[in-house]
N, C-alpha and C positions, 0 to 999 in steps of 0.2 A: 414690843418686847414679848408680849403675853402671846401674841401671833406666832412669834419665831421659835419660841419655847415649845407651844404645844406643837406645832411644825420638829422641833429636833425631837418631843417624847414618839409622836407619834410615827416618826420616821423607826425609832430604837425600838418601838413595838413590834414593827413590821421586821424589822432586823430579829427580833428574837423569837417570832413564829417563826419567819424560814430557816431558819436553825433549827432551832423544836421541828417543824414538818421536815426537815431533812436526814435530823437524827431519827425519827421515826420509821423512816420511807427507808434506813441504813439498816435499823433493827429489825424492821419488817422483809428486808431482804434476805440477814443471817439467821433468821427463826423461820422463815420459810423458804429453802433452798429448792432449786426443782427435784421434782422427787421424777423417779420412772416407773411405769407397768416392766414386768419381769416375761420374756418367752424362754421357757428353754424349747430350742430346735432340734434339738434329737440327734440322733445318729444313722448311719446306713446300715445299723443291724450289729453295730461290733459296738465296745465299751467306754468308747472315748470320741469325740468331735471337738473342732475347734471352729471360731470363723475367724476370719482374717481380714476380710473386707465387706464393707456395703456403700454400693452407688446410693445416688441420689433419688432410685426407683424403689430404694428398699430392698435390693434383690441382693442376698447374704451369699457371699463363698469362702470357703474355706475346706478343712478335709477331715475326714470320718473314717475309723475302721470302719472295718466291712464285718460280718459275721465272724465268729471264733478270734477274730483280734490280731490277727496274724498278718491281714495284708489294710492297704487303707487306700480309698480314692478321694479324689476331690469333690467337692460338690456343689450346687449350686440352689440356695432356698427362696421359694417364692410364695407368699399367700399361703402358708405350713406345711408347704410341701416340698421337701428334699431331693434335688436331683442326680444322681451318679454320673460323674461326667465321661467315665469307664477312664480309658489307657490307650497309649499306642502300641500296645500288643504285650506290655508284660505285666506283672502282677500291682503295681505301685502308681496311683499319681497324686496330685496334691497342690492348691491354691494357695501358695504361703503368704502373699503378701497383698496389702489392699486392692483391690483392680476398680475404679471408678471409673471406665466404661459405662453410658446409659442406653446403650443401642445393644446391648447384648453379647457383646466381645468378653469373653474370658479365657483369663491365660494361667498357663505353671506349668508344670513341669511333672514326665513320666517314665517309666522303664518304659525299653521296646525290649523285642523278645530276643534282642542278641544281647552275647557275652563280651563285652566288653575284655577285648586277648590283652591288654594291659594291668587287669585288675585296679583299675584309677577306684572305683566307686564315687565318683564323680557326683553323684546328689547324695551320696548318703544314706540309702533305703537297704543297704547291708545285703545286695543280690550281687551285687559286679554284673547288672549287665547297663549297657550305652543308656541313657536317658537324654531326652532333650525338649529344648522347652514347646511349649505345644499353647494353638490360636483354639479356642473352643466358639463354635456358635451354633445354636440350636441343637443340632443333634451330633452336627461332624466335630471329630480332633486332629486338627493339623500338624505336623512338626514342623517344628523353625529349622529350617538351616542354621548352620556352624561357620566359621570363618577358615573350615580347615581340619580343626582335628573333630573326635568323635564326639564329644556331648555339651550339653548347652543347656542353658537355664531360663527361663521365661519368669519374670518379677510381676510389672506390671504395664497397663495400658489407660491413653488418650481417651478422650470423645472422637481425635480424629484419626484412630486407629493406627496408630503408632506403639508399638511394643518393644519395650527395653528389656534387658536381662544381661546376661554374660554369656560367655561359649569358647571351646575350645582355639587355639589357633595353631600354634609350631611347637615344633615339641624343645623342651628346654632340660639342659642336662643339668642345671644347679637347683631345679624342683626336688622340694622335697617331699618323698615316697611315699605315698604312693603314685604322686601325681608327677602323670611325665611331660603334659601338654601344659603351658603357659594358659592362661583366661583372661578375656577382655571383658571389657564394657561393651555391649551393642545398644542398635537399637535399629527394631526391623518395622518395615514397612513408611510409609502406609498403602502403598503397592505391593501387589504379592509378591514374594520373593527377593524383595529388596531388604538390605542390610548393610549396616552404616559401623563401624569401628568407632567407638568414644576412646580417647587416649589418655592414660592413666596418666597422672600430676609428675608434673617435671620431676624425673631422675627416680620414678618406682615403674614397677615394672609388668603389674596386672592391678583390672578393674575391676568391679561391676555396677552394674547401674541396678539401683531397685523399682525406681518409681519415677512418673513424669506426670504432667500437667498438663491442661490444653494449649499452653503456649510452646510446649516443648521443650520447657526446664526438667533436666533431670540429675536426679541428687543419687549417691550410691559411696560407696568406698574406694581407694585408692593404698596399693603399699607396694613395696620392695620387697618383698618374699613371694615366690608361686610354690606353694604349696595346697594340700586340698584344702576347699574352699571354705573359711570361715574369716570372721569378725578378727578374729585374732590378728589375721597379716593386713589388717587396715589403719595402715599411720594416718590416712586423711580420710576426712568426710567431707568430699567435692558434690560441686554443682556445675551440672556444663549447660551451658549457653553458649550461644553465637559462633559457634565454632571455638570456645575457650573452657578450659577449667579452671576452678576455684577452689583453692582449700578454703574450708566454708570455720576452721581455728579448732581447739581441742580444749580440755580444760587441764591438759599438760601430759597425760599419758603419753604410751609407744606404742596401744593399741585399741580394738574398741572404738573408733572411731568414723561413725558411721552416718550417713542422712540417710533415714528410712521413709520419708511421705513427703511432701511438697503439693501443697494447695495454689488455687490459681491467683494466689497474692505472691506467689513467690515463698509466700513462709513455710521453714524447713524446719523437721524436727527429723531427731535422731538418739544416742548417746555416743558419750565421749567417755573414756576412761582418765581420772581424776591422776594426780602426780604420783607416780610411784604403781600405778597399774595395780593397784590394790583394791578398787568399786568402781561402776561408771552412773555416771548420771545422766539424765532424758538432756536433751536442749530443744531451744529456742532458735532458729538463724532468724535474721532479718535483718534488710539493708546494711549487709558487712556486720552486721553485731549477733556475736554467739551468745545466749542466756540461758545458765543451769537453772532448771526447773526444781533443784532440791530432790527430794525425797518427802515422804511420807512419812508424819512425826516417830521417830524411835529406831528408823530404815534405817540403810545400808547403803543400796544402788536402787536406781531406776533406771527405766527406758522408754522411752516414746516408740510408739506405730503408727498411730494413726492421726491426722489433723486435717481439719474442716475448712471450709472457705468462710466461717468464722473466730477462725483461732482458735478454735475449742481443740483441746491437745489430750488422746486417749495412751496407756501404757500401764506398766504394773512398776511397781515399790516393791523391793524386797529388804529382809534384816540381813545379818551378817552370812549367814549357814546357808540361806535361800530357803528354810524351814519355815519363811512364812513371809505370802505374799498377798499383793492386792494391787486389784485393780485402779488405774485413781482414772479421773475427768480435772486436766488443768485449763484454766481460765481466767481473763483481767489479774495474772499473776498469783492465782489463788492455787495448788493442788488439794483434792480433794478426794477422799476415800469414797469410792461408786458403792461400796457397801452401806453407806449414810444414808443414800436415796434413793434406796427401795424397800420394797416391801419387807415386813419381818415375817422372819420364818422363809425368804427364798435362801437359795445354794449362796458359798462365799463366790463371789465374784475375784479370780486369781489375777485375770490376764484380760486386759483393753487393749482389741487388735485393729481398730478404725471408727473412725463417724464419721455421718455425711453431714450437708448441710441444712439436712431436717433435726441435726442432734441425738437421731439415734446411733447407737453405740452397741458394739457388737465384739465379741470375746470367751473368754472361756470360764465358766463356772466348775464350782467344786463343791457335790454334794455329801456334808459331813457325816449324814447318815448313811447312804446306801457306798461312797465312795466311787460314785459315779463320775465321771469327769463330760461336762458334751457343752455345746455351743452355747450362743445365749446371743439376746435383743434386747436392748431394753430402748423402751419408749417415751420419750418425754412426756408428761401427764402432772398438771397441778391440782387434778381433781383428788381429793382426801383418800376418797372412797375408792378412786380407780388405783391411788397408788397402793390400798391393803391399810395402810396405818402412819398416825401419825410419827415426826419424830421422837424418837426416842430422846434422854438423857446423854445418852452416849454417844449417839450419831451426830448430835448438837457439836459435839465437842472433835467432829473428825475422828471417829473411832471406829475398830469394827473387832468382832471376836479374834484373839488369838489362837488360830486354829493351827495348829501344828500340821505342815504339807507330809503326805507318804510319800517315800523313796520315789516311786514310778511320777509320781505329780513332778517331784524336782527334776527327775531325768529329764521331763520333758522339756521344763523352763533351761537347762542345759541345754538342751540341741535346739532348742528356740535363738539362741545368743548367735546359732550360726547364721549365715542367708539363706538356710532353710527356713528357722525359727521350729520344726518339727522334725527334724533331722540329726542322726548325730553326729558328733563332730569331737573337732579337740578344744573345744569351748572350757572353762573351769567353771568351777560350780563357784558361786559367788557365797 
């Protein structure tokens, strides 16, 4: 009996360390969260940069004015150094959306130097001339072909060099004006000159696709209005596979409804616009089930960009007015303000436009002092020292300064909402 006794105490011992070591190893997770090193990557000489994407190479794109602010190109960052990817011949281009290409492939979208004789404005860089989506590699800029009509849009690209986007096709008289060409879904290559038509969700009547994966899942929008191109005429956020599409569900909205990245698990994020078209929020897709990612304590709306081949899910939270925003890092169901885990004293972190599957994370900063706005890296680092400083009180607690957004800051997160995300459009200010 004295046997079986110290047998059950000494079992309930062991039972209440691994509790204790567990509770521990839980508190020692929430007191030391990953903290990041801060880069900001500059600009091409003008006031403002954003990045949009980073492969697995670390190699950063997105788009930067140019000197005096007036025109902007894409760009491409390596080892701190910024590269202008120029144009197909007109004053404008720009890498809106993640490109996870490792081989060097990058795509988006540019004026060329004609006038568009319909005045579509077709991307939205406020010239009216033709743009169309464009393959970048090393030094050359390619244009994609159209299915038809004049202008075309390039999103994103494969490892196996497959590029999805949108593009003109026939011209449709129930568009509304300024757009008189209908827009599909494509997706070209991975032959030169090859182009493949995705077909918008039974009974709507234009697409586009944003972004694909190595297996050649691609996720984008779907609706029943062709008018110029925004977020707004997207009743569905599909996924096509196998020759099929999926409404991938909504959280009840008539618009806003959107898959913006897809990693090679198949898992899709986006946002969806809530009942009543009044905020949207980021999701979740996976195996048939859509999951609201919430907001950021005290928010409004969120959205997703970017997601990892670990689930790690990047976007920005905003409040009601859109006068104040921030970047978050969602993960194991957790969101989390990216201002928590970094350095004190860097820029507010506004906007989280992708991460790879190194976990760096890549976006747009907001410096409150000078009013700077330009890209940003941040780097995963559990070293103390390397991240600047411990955390704070407030970071503990998911917080980050209320910093009041300037007009031109908000404009931008407005034409962000389009399939530009840098463009403007008929988006609403949230």
């Amino acid at each position: 009996m004295k046997s079986r006794a110290l047998i059950l105490i000494t079992m309930t011992l062991f039972a209440a360390l691994a509790i204790t070591a567990s509770m521990d190893a839980q508190e020692q997770k929430i007191e030391k969260p990953q903290q990041y090193t801060f880069t900001d990557l500059g600009t091409l000489g003008g006031p403002t940069s954003t990045a949009n994407g980073i492969n697995n190479k670390g190699w950063v794109t997105g788009v930067s004015d140019l000197p005096g602010g007036t025109t902007f190109h894409g760009f491409l960052w390596q080892k701190g150094v910024m590269t202008d990817l120029g144009t197909l011949g007109g004053p404008n281009s720009a890498v809106f959306w993640p490109v996870k290409d490792n081989r060097g492939l990058i795509v988006g979208v540019s004026d060329t130097s004609n006038t568009d004789s319909l005045g579509e404005d077709f991307c939205g860089f406020g010239t009216h001339l033709i743009c169309l989506g464009f393959l970048w590699q090393k030094v050359a800029m390619t244009p994609l072909p159209t299915l038809g009509g004049n202008n075309g849009y390039a999103t994103g690209v494969n490892n196996r060099g497959q590029v999805v986007g949108l593009t003109e096709s026939t011209r449709d008289s129930s568009c509304i004006a300024p757009q008189v060409f209908d827009w599909e879904a494509v997706v070209w290559g991975p032959e030169e000159g090859e182009i493949h038509e995705l077909p918008p969700f039974p009974g709507d009547s234009v697409a586009a696709a944003i972004a694909i994966n190595d297996k050649g899942q691609v996720v984008g929008g779907s609706g029943p209005i062709c008018g110029p191109v925004s977020t707004t005429l997207s009743l569905h956020a599909v996924l096509w596979q196998d020759g099929s599409v999926t409404d991938l569900g909504s959280f009840g909205g008539t618009m806003n409804n959107v898959g913006t990245a897809i990693n090679n698990l198949g898992q899709v994020v986006g946002f969806s616009d809530l009942a009543g078209d009044t905020a949207e929020h980021a999701f979740l897709w996976q195996d048939g089930r859509i999951t609201d990612l919430g907001t950021l304590p005290g928010d409004f709306s969120s959205a997703a960009f970017g997601i990892n081949n670990k689930g790690q899910v990047v976007g920005n939270s905003c409040n009601k007015t859109g006068t104040i925003c921030r970047a978050f890092l969602w993960q194991d169901g957790v969101m989390t303000d990216l201002n928590t885990l970094i350095p004190a004293g860097s820029p507010l972190l506004i906007y989280g436009g992708d991460t790879n599957s190194g976990g760096e994370i890549v976006g747009q900063a907001f410096d409150q002092t000078t009013g700077k706005m330009s890209a940003f890296l941040l780097t995963p680092s559990n070293d103390e020292a390397a991240s600047g400083s411990a955390t704070t009180a407030a970071q503990a607690k998911n917080q980050s300064p209320k910093v009041t957004l300037p007009e031109s800051v908000r404009n931008l997160f407005q034409q962000r909402r389009g399939f530009g995300r840098f463009r403007p459009g008929p988006m609403r200010l949230q």
